[in-house]
C-alpha positions as CSV (number, residue, x, y, z in Angstrom):
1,X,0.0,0.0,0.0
2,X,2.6,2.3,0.8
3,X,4.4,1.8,-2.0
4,X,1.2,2.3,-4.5
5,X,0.7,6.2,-2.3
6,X,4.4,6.2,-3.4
7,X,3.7,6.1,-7.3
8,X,0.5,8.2,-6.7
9,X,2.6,10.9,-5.0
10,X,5.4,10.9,-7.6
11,X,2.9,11.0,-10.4
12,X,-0.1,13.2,-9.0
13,X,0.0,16.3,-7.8
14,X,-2.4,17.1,-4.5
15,X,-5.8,18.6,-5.0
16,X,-4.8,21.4,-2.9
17,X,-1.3,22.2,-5.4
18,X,-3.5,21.9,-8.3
19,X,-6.0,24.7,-7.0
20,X,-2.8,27.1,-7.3
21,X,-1.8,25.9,-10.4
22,X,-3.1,27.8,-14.3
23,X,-5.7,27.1,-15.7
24,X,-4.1,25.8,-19.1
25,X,-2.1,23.3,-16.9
26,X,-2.7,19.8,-18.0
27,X,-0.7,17.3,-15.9
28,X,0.9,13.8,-17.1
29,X,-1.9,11.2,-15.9
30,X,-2.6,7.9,-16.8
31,X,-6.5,9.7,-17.5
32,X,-7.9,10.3,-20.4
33,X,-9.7,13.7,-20.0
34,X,-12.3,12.5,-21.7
35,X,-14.4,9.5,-20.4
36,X,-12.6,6.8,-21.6
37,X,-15.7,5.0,-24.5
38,X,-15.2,8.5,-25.8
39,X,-11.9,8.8,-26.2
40,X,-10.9,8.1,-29.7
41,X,-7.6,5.3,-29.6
42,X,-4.4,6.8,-30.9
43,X,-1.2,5.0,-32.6
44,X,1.7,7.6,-32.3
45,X,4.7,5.8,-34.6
46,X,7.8,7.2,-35.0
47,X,11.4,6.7,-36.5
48,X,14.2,8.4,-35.8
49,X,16.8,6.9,-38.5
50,X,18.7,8.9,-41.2
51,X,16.3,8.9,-43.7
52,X,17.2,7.6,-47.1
53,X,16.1,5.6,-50.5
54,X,16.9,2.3,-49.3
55,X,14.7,2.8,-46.3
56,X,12.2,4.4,-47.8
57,X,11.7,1.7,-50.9
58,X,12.2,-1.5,-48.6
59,X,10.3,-0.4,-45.3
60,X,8.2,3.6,-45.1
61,X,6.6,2.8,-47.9
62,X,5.2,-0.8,-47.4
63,X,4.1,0.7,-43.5
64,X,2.4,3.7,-45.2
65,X,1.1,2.9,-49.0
66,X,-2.4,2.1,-48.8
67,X,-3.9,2.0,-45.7
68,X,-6.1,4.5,-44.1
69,X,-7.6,5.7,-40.7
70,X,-11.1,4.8,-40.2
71,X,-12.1,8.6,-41.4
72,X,-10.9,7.7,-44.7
73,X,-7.3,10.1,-44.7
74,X,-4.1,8.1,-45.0
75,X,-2.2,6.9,-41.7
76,X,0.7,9.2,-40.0
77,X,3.8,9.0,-38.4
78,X,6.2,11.4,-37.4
79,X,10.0,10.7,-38.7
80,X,12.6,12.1,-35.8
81,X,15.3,13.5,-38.8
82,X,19.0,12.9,-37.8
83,X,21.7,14.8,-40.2
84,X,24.4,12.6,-41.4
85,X,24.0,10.4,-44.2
86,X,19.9,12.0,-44.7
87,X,18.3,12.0,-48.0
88,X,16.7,15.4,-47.7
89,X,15.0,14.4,-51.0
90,X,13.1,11.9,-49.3
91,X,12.2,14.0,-46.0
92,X,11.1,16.3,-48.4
93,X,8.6,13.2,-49.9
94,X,7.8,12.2,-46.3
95,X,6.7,15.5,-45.4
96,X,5.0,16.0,-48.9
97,X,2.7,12.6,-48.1
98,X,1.5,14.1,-44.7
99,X,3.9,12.6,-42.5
100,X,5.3,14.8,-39.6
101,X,8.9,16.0,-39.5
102,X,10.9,16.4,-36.6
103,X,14.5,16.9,-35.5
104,X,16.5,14.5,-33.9
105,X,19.9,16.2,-33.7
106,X,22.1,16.9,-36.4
107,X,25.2,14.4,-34.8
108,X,23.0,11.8,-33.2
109,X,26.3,11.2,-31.1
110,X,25.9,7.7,-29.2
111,X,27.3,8.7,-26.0
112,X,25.4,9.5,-23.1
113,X,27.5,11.8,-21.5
114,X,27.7,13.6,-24.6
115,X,24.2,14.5,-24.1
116,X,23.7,14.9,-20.7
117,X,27.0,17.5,-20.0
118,X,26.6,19.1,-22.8
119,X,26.0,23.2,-22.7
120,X,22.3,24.8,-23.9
121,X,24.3,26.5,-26.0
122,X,25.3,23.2,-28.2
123,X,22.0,21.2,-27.7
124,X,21.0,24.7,-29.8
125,X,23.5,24.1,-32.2
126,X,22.5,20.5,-32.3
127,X,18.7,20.7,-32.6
128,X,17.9,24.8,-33.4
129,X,20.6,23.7,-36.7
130,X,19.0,20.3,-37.4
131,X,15.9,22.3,-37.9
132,X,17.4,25.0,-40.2
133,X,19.1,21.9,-41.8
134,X,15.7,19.9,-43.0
135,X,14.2,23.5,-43.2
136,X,16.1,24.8,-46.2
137,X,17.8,21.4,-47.9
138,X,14.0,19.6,-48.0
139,X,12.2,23.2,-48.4
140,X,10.3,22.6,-45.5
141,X,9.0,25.9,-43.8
142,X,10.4,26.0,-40.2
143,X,6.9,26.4,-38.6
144,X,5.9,23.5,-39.5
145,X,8.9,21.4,-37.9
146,X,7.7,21.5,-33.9
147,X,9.1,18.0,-32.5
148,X,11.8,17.0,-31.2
149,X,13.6,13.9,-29.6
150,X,17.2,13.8,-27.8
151,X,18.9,10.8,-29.1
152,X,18.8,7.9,-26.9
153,X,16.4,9.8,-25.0
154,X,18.8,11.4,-22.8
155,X,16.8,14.3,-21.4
156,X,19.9,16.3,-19.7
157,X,16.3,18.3,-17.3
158,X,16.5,22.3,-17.8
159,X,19.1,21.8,-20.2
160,X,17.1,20.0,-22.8
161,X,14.1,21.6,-22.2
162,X,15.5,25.6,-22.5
163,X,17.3,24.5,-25.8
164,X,13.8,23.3,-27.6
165,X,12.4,26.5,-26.2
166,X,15.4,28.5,-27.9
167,X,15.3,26.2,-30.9
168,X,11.4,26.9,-31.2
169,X,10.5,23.0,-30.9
170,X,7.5,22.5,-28.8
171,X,6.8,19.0,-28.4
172,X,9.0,16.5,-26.7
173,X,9.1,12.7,-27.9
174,X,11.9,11.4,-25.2
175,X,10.5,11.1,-22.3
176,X,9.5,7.3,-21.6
177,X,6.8,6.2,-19.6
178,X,6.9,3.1,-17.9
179,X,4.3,0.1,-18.9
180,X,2.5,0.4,-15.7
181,X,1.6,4.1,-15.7
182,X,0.7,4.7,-19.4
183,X,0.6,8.3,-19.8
184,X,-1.6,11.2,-21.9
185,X,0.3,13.5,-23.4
186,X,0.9,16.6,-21.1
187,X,2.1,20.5,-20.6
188,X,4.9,22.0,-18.8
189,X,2.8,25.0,-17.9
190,X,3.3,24.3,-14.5
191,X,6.6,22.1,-12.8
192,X,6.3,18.1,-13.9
193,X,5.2,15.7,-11.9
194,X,6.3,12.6,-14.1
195,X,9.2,10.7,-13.8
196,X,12.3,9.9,-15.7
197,X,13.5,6.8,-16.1
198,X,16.4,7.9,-18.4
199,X,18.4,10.5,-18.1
200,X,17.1,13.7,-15.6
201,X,13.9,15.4,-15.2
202,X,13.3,19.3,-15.7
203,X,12.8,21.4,-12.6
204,X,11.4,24.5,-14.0
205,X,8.1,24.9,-16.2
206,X,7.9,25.9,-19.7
207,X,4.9,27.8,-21.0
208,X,4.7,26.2,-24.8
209,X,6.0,23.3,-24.3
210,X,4.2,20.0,-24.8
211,X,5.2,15.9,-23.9
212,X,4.0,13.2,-25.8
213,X,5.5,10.5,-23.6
214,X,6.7,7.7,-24.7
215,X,4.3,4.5,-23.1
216,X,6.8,1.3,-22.6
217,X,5.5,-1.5,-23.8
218,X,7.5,-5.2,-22.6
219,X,9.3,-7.6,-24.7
220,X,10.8,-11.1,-23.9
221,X,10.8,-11.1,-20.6
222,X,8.6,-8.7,-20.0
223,X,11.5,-6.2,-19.7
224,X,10.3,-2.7,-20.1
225,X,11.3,-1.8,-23.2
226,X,10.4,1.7,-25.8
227,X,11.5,0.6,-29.2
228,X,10.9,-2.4,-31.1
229,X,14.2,-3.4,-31.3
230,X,15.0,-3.0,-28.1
231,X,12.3,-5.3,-26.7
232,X,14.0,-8.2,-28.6
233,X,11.6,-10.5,-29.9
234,X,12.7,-12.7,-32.1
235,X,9.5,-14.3,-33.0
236,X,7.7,-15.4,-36.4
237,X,5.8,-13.1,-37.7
238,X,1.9,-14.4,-36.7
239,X,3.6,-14.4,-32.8
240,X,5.0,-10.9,-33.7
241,X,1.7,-9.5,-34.9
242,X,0.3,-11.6,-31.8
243,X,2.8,-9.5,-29.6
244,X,1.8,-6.3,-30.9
245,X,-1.8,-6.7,-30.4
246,X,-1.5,-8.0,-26.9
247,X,1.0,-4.4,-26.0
248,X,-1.6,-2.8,-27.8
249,X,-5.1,-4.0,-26.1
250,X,-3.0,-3.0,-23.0
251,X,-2.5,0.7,-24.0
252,X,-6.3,0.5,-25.2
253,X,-7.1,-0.5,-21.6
254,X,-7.2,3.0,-20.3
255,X,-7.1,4.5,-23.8
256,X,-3.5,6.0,-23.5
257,X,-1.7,6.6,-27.2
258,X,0.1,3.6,-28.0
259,X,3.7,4.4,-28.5
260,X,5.7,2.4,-31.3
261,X,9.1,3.7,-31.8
262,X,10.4,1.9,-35.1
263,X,13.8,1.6,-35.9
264,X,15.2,0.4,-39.6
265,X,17.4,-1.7,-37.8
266,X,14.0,-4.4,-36.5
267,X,13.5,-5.1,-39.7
268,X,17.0,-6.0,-40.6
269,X,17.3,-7.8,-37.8
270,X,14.4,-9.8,-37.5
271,X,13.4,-11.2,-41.2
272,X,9.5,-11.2,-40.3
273,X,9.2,-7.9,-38.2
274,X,8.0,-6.2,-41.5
275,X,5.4,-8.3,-42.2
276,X,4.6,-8.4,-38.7
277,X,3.9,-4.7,-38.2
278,X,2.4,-4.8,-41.5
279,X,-0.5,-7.2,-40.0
280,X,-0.9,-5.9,-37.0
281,X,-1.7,-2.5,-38.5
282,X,-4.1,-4.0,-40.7
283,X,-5.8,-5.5,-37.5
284,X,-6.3,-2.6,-35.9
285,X,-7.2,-1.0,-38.7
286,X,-10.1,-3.2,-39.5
287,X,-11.6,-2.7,-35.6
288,X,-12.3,0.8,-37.5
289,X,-12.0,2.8,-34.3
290,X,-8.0,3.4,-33.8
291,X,-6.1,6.3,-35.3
292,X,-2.6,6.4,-36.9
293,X,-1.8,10.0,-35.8
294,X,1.7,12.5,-35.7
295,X,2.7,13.9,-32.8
296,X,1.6,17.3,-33.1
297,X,-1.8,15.9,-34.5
298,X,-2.1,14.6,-30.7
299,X,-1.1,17.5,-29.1
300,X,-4.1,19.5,-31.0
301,X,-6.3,16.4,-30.0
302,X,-5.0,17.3,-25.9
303,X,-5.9,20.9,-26.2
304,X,-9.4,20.7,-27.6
305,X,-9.9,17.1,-26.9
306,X,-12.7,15.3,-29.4
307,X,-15.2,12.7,-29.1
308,X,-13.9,9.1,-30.7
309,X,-17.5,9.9,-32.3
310,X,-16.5,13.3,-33.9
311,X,-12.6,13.0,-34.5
312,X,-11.0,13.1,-37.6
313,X,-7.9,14.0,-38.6
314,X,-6.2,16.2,-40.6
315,X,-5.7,15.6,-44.5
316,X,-3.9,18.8,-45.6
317,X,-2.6,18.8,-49.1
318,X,1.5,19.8,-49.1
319,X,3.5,20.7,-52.3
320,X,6.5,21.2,-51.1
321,X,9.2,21.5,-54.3
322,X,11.9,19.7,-54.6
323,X,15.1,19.1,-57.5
324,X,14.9,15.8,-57.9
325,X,18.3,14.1,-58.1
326,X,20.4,17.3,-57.2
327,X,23.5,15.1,-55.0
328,X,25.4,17.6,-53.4
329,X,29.4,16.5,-52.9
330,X,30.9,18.4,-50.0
331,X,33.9,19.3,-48.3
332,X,33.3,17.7,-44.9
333,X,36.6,18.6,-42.8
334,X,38.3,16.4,-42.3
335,X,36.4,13.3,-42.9
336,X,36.8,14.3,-46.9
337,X,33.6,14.3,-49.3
338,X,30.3,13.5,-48.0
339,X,27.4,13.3,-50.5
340,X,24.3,14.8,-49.6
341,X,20.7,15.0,-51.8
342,X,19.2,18.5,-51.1
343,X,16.0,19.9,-52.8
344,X,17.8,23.3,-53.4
345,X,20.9,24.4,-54.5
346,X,23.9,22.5,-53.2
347,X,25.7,24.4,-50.3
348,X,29.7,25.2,-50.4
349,X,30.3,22.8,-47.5
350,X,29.2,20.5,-45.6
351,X,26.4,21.9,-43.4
352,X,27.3,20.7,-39.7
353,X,27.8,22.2,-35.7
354,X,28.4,26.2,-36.1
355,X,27.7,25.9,-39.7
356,X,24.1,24.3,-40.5
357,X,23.6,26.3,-44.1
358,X,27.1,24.7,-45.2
359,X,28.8,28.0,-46.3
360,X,32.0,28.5,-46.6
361,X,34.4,29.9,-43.5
């Protein structure tokens, strides 16, 4: 008993707190606000690998091509856009099918420390350039790109959080949630009272900013686990598909978002994990009453929330332009030519830290 009050008080602010508290203040719960047989059943997916032909031919557009929410528009995701080795012809086709774009850091360094000691000043340069990086080279207006996910998900608290606010990125997508306490999404209007698993939790508030946290789901072992890949399961695909399903009718169990974090790598791994996500998608599909949603589409839902009975979502046409087939080679210091596609002209160098338009010192 004590140690359920314990979650509650970790998790829950007091009645009394929340009295003091502004109005637009929407706290991480595991509640939907709406009751939950009218709270329409999301599917956030997201990747966060460089994005390029390959992937795009063998895998996004098998996922995507096709299938449709039960409103009729096509199914989202939002792809988390790392710099080195992007195709910024295909994040411009991504973004150009209705798929959200995000940043994900323009080194996507794989230390930890590297992320959590590192200054506001070069998260900035690491996510504020990423974002004037897909901006201009997939002529994407800078509005629209509002996400963002620290690689590895290692939140470095005020940190992280003051460097979206300076990099004008409003919605966080690294904060995990563990499989017991299945989160809504949430505002840092006022102070957070969710935990962090990884890496360290923000003390102060931040007016704009919005979490969609990212629900754990298990693998083998039931080990609590936020990417596909990392829950290793290395099943055929009908016990995949089965896998999925069960993770997912325990989201649907309080009607939290169901969090799939897809990386290229599960499907080179694990030979039927295509075909396995493929499946399950179509399951859910034909229930007719689960959504295939981005990021910020949820966000929107959280601030006006809809009826399951009166949601739909959002099927805007884009026409983003692009020069099909321009392949940039640059001068990339000292790691010699890089080639890079861009949808506008090619830049003098290779845009990086301190230099994300790639012009010449």
């Amino acid at each position: 008993m004590i140690k359920l009050l314990l979650v509650a008080s970790l998790l829950f602010v007091s009645a009394a707190t929340a009295q003091d508290e502004p109005e637009e203040c929407v706290r991480a719960s595991t509640s939907s606000p709406l009751d939950n047989d009218k709270t329409p059943q999301f599917i956030v997916m997201s990747f966060d690998d460089s994005a390029t032909n390959l992937v795009y031919e063998e895998f996004y557009k098998n996922i995507f091509n096709g299938r449709s929410n039960p409103d009729g528009n096509p199914i989202k995701a939002t792809f988390l856009i790392p710099h080195e080795y992007t195709d910024y012809e295909v994040v411009n086709r991504l973004y150009n099918e209705g798929h959200e774009i995000g940043v994900h850091s323009i080194t996507k360094k794989a230390e930890a420390a590297y992320w959590q000691s590192s200054s506001v000043e070069n998260l900035v340069d690491e996510f504020k350039g990423q974002k004037e990086i897909i901006s201009k080279f997939a002529n994407i207006p800078e509005d629209h790109i509002r996400v963002v996910r620290t690689p590895h998900l290692q939140l470095a608290g005020d940190k992280s959080f003051e460097a979206y606010k300076r990099s004008g990125l409003d919605i966080d997508s690294s904060w995990p949630a563990l499989s017991k306490t299945k989160l809504f999404p949430y505002n840092l209007k006022c102070k957070s009272n969710a935990q962090c698993s990884i890496g360290e939790c923000p003390e102060e508030s931040y007016d704009e900013m919005w979490v969609v946290p990212i629900n754990n789901i298990k693998g083998v072992n039931d080990i609590e686990c936020n990417t596909l890949f990392a829950c290793q399961m290395n099943l055929t695909q009908p016990e995949l598909s089965q896998w999925l399903l069960r993770e997912f009718k325990s989201a649907a169990a309080n009607k939290s978002p169901f969090s799939l974090l897809v990386n290229s790598a599960w499907f080179t791994i694990y030979p039927d994990a295509l075909a396995a996500l493929q499946a399950f998608i179509d399951e859910v599909l034909d229930e007719g009453n689960t959504y295939f949603v981005s990021h910020s589409e949820l966000v929107e839902w959280a601030k006006n929330p809809v009826e399951a009975a009166n949601f739909e979502t959002v099927a805007e046409p884009r026409s983003a332009e692009c020069e099909i087939n321009n392949i940039c080679p640059l001068d990339f210091e000292e790691f010699g030519t890089r080639y890079m596609k861009s949808c506008v002209k090619c830049p003098p160098k290779y845009p990086w830290l301190g230099n994300p338009q790639g012009l010449m010192e």
